[in-house]
C-alpha positions as CSV (number, residue, x, y, z in Angstrom):
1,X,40.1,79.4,160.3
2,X,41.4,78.4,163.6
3,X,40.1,74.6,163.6
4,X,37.8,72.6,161.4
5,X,34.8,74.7,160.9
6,X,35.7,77.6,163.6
7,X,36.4,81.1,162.5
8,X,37.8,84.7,164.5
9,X,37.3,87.6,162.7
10,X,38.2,91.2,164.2
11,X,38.0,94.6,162.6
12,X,39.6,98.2,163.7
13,X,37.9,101.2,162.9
14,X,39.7,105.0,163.7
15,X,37.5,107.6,163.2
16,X,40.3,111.0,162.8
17,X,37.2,113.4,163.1
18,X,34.2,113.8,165.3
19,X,31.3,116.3,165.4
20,X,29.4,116.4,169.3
21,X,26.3,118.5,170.2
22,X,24.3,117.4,173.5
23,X,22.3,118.6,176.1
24,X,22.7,118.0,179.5
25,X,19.2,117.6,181.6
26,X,19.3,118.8,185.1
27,X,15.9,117.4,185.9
28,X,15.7,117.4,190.2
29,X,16.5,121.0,190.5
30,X,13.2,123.3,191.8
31,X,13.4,124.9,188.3
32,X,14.5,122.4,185.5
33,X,17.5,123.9,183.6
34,X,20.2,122.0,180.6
35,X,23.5,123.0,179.4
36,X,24.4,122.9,175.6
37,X,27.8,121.2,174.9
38,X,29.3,121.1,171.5
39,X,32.8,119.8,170.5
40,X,34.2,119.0,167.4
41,X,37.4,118.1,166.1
42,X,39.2,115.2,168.6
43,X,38.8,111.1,167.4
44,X,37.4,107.6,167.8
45,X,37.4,104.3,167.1
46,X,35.4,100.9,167.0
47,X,36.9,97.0,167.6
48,X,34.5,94.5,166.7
49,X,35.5,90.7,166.9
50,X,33.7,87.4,165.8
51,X,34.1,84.3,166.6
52,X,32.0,82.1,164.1
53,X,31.3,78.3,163.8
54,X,30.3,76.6,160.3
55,X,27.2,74.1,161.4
56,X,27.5,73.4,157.7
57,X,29.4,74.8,154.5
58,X,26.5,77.4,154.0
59,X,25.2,78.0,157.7
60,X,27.3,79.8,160.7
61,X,26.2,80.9,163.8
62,X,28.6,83.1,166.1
63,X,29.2,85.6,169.3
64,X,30.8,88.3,169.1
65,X,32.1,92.1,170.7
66,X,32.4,95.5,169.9
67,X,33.6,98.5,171.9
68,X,33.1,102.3,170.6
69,X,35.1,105.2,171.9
70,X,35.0,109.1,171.0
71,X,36.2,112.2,172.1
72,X,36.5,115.3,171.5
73,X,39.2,118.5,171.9
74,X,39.8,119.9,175.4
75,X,38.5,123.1,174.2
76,X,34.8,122.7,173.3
77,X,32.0,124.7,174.5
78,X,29.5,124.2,177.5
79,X,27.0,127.0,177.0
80,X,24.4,127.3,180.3
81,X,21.3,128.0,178.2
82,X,18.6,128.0,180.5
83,X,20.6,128.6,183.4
84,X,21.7,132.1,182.7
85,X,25.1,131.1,181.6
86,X,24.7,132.5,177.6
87,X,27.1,135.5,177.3
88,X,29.4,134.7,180.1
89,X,32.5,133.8,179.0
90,X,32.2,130.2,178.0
91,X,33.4,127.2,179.6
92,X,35.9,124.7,178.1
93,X,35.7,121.1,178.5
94,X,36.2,117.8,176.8
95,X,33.5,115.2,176.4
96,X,33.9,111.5,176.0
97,X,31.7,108.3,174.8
98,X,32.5,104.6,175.2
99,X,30.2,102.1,174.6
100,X,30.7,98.0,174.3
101,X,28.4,95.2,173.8
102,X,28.1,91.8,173.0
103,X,26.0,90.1,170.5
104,X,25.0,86.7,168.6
105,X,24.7,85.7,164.7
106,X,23.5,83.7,162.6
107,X,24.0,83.7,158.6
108,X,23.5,81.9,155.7
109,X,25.5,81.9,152.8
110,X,24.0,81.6,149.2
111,X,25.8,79.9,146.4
């Protein structure tokens, strides 16, 4: 607790592993066309933190964060599907996610 009735909780995650298969849309072009990407192997993690306040002994509302990050090798695949690419020899890459958001709680404890 940090004062009366105030709580801040926070929680790491690593992830030590991640799988990745997308498709990437080229919409505006005279003929539409997507590239496959898959990558495995690189990492991640999540931070979440809360901070809390006890309206009474049983009832809390709170605010809180959370930020997601993952990535993978530098050598996974792009394969050019529709574009003609599929044979060629493939193209290497590394792909990346990072999300955050914030968000509001409200719980209630039973005795």
């Amino acid at each position: 607790m940090l004062a009366e009735g105030w709580r801040l909780n926070a929680d790491i995650a690593y992830l030590p592993w991640t799988d990745f298969k997308g498709r990437d849309y080229h919409l505006l072009r005279p003929k539409t066309m997507f590239d496959e990407q898959r990558g495995n192997g690189g990492g991640g993690v999540q931070i979440e933190g809360v901070l809390s306040y006890f309206l009474t002994q049983n009832i809390s509302v709170g605010v809180g964060g959370r930020y997601w990050a993952m990535w993978t090798k530098k050598d996974s695949d792009s394969l050019c599907s529709s574009s003609g690419c599929v044979g060629e020899p493939r193209i290497l890459a590394k792909y990346s996610m990072e999300r955050w958001g914030t968000f509001f709680q409200a719980s209630y404890k039973l005795d």
